[in-house]
TIZATOR-808665 format. One record per residue: x, y, z of N, C-alpha, C in turn; residue in three letters; chain; residue number from 1. Coordinates in nm, 4 decimals. Example, Ala and Ser with C-alpha at 12.3 -4.5 7.8 and 13.67 -1.06 7.14 Angstrom:
<rs>
R      n_xx      n_yy      n_zz     ca_xx     ca_yy     ca_zz      c_xx      c_yy      c_zz  resn  chain  resi
R    1.3190   -0.5690    0.7800    1.2300   -0.4500    0.7800    1.3200   -0.3300    0.7800   ALA      A     1
R    1.2850   -0.2250    0.7080    1.3670   -0.1060    0.7140    1.2900    0.0030    0.7870   SER      A     2
</rs>
This chain:
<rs>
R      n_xx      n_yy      n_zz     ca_xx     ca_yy     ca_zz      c_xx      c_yy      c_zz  resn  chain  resi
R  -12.1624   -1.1908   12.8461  -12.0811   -1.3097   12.8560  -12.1086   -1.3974   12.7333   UNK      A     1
R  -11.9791   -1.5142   12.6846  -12.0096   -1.5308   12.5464  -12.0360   -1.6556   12.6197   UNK      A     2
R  -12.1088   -1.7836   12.5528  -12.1445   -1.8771   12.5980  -12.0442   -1.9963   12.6702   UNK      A     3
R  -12.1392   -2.0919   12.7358  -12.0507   -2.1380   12.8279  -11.9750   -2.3090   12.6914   UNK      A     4
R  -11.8423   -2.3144   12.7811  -11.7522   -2.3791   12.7255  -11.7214   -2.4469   12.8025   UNK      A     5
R  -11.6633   -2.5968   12.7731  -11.6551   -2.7362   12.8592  -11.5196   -2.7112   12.8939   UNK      A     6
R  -11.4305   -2.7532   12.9969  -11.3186   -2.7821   13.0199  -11.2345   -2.8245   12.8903   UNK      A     7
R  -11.2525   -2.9270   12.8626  -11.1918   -2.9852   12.7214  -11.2021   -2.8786   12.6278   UNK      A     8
R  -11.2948   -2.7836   12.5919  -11.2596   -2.6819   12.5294  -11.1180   -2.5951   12.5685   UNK      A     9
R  -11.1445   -2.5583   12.7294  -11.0540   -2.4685   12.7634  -10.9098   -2.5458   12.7092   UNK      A    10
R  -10.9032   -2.6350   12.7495  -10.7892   -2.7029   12.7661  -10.6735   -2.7277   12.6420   UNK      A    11
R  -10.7727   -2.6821   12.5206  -10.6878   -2.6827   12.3788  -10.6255   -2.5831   12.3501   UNK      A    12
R  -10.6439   -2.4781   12.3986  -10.5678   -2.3135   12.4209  -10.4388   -2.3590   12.4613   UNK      A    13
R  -10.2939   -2.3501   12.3982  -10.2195   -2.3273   12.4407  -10.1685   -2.1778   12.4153   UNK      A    14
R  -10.1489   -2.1231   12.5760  -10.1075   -2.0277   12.5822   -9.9708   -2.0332   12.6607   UNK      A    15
R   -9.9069   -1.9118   12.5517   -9.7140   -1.9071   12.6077   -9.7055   -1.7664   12.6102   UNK      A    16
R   -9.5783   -1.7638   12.7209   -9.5284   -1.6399   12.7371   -9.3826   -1.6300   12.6174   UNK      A    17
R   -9.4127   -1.5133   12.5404   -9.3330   -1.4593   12.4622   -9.3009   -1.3186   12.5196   UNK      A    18
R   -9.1703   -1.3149   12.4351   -9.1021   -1.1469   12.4069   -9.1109   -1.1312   12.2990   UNK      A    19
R   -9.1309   -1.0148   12.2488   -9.1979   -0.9241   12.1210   -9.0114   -0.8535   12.0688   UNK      A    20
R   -8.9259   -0.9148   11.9825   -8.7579   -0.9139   11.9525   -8.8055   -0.8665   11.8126   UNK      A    21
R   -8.9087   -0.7975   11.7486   -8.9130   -0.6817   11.6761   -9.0762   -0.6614   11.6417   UNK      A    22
R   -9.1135   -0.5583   11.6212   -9.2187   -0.4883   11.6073   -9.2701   -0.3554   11.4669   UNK      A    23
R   -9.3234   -0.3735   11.4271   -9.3303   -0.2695   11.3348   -9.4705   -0.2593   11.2475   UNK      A    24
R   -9.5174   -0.1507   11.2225   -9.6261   -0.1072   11.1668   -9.6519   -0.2172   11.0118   UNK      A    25
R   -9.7425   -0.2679   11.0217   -9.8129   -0.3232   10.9204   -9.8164   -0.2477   10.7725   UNK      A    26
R   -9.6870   -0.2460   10.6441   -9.7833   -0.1506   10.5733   -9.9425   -0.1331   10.5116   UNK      A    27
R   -9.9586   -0.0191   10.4827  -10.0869   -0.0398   10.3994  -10.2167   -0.0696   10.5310   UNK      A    28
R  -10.1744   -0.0584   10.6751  -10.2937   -0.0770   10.7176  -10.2641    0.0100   10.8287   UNK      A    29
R  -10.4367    0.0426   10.8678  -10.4779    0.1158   10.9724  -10.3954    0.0946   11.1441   UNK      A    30
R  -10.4459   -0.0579   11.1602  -10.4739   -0.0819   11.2624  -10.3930   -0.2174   11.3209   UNK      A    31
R  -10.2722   -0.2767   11.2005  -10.2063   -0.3430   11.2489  -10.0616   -0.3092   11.2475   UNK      A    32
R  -10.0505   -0.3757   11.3765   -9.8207   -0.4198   11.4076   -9.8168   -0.5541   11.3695   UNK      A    33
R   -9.6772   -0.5944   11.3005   -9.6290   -0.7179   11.3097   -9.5391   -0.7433   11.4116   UNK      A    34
R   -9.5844   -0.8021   11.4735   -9.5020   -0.8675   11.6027   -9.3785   -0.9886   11.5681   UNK      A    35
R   -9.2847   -0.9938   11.5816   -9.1744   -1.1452   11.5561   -9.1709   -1.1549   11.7271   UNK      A    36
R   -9.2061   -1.2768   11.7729   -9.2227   -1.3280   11.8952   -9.1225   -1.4504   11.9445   UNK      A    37
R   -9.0561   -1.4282   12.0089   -8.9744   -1.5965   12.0779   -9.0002   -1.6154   12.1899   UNK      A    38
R   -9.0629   -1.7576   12.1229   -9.1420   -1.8149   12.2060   -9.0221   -1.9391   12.2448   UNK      A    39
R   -8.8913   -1.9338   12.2993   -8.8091   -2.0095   12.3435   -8.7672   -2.1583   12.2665   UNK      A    40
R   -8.8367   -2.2843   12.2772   -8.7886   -2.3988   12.2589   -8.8626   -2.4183   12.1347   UNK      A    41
R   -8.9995   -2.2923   12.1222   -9.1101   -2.3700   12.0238   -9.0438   -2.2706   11.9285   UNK      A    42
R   -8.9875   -2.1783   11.9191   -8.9379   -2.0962   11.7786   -8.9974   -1.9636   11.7871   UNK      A    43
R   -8.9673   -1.9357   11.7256   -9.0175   -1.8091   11.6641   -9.1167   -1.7984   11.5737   UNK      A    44
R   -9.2346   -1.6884   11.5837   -9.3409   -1.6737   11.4699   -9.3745   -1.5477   11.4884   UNK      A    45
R   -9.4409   -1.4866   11.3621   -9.5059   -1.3710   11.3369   -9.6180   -1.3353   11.3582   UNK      A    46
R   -9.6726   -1.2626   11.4486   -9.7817   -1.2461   11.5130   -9.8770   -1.1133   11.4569   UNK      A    47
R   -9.9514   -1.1105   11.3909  -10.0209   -0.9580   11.2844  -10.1179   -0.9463   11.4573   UNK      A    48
R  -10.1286   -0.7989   11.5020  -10.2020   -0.7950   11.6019  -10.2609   -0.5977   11.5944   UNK      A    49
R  -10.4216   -0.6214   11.6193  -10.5223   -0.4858   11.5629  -10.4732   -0.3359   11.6782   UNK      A    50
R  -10.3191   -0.3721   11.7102  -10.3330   -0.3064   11.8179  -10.2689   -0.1385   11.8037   UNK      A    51
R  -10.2639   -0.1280   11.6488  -10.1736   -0.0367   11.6224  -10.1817    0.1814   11.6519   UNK      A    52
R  -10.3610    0.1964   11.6779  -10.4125    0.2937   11.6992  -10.3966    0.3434   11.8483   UNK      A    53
R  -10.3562    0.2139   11.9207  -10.2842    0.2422   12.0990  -10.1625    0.2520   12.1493   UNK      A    54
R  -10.0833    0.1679   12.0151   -9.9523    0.0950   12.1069   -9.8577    0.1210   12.0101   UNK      A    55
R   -9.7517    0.1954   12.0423   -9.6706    0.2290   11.9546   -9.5404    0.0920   11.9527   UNK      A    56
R   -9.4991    0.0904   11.8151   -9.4202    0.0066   11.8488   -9.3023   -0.0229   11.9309   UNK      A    57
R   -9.2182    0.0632   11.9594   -9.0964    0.1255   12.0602   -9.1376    0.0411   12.1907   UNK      A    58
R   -9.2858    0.1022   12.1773   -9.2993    0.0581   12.3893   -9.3562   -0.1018   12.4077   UNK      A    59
R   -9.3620   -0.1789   12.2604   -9.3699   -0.3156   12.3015   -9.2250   -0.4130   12.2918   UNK      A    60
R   -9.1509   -0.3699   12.1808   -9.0386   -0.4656   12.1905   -8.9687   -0.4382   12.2652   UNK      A    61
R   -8.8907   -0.5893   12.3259   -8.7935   -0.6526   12.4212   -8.9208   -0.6272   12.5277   UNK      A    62
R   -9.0229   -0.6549   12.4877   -9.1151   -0.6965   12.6306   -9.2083   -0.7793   12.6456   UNK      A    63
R   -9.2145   -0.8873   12.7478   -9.2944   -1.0324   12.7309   -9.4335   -0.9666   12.7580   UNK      A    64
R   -9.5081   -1.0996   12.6652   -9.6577   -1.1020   12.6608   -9.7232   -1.1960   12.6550   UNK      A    65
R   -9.8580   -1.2593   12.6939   -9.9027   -1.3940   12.6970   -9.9679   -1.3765   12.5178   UNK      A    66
R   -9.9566   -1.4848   12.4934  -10.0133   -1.5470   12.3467  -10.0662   -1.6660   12.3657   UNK      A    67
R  -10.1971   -1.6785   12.2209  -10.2422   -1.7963   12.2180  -10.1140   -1.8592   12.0757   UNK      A    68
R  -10.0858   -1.9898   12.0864   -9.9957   -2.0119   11.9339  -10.0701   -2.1341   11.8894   UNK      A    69
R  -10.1296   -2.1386   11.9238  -10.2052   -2.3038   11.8742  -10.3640   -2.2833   11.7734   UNK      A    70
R  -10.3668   -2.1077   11.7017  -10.4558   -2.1036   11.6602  -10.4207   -2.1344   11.5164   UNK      A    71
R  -10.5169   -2.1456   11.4605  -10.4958   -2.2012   11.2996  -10.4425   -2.0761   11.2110   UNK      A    72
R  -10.3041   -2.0703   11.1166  -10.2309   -1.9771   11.0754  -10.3590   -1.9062   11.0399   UNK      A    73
R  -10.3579   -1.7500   11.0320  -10.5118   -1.6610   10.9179  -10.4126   -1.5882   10.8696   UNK      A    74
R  -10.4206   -1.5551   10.7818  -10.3879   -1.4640   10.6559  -10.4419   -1.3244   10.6326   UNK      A    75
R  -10.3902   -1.2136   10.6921  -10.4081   -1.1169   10.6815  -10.3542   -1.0049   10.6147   UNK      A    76
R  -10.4007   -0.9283   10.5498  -10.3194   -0.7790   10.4283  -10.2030   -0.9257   10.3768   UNK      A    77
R  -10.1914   -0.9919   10.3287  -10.1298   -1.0714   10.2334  -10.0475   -1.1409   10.3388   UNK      A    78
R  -10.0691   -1.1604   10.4436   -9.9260   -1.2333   10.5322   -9.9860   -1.2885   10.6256   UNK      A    79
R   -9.9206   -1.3883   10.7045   -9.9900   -1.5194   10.8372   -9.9747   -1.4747   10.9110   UNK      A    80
R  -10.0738   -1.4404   11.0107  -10.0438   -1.4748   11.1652  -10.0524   -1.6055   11.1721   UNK      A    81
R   -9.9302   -1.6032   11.3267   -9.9212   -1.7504   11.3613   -9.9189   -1.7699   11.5343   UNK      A    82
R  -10.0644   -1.6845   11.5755  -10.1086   -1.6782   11.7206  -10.1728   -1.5177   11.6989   UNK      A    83
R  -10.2241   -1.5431   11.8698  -10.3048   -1.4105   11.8939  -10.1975   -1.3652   12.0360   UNK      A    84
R  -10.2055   -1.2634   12.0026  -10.1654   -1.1328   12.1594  -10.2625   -1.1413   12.2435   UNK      A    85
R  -10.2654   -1.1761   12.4257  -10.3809   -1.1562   12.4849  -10.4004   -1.0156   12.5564   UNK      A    86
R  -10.5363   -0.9242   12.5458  -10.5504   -0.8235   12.6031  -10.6355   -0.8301   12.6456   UNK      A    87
R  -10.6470   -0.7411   12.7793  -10.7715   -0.6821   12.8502  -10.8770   -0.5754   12.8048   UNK      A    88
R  -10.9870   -0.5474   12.8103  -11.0100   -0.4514   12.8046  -11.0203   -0.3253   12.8379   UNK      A    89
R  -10.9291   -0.2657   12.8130  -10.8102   -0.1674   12.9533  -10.9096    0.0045   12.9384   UNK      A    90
R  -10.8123    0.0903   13.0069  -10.9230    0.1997   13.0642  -10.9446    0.2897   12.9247   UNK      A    91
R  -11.0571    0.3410   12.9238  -11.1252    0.4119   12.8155  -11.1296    0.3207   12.6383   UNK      A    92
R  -11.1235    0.2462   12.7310  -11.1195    0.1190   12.5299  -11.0298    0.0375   12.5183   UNK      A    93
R  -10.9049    0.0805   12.5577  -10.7634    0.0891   12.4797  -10.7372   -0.0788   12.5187   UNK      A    94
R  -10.6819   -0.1605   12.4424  -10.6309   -0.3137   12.4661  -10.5152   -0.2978   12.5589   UNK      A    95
R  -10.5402   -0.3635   12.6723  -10.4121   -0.3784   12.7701  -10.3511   -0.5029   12.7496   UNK      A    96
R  -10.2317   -0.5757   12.6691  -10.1436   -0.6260   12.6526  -10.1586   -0.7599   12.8205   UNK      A    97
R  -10.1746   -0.8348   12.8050  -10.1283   -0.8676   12.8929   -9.9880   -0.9244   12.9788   UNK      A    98
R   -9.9565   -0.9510   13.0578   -9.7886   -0.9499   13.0348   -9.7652   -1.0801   13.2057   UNK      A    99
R   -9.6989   -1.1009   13.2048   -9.6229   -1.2204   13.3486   -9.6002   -1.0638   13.4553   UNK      A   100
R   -9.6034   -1.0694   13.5604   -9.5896   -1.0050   13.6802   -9.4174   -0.9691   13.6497   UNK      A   101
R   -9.3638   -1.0735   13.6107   -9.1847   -1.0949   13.6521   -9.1538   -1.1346   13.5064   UNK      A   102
R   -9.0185   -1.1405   13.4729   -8.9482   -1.2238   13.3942   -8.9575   -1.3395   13.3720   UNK      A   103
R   -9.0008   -1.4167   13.2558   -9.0513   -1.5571   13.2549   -8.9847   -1.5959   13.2044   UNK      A   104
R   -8.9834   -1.7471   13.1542   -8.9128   -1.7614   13.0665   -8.9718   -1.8252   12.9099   UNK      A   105
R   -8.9291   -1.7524   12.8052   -8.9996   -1.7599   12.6930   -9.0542   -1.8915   12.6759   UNK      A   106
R   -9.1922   -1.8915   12.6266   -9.1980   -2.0603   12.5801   -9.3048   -2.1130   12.7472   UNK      A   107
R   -9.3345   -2.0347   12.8710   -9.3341   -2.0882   12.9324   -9.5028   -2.0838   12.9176   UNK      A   108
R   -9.5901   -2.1907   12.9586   -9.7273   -2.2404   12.9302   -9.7972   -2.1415   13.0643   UNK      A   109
R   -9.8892   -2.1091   13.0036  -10.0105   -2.0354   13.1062  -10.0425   -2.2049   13.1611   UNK      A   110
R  -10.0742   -2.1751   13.2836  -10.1379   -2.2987   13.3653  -10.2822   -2.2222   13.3844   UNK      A   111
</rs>
């Protein structure tokens, strides 16, 4: 377990449910997809995510996923992410995507 964190920490995470409206292999790298995400009222952004050795791109777009978007842009293989993808640590290694039970609606805040 990583150390403990105050409420007011938690509380600066904004996390939204997005749909992943294109996807595609990172050139020049191993282990990343670029994600284009709409996130409804807040826009659209480009999401660089390490998930590329599990998840083909086909079987993520036109499908919602929780994101953090409130992290500070990073700059990766020459280009911004602008949020993180949330995953589990799913069976035999592999990152499980996390996703809404149902149809959400883009933009909508993790409570």
């Amino acid at each position: 377990m990583k150390g403990v964190i105050t409420i007011d920490d938690f509380t600066k995470l904004d996390m939204r449910v997005g749909t992943i409206i294109e996807c595609v292999e990172k050139e020049g790298s191993d282990k990343l997809l670029r994600l284009t995400v709409d996130f409804g009222d807040e826009g659209k952004r480009n999401i660089l995510s390490g998930i590329k050795q599990w998840h083909k791109p086909q079987n993520l777009k036109n499908r919602q996923f929780v994101f953090v978007i409130n992290l500070e842009p990073r700059k990766m293989m020459g280009e911004l992410s602008e949020g993180m993808l949330l995953a589990a640590d799913g069976k035999n290694g592999i990152p499980s995507p996390l996703k809404p039970k149902s149809k959400t609606p883009n933009g909508a805040k993790i409570l």
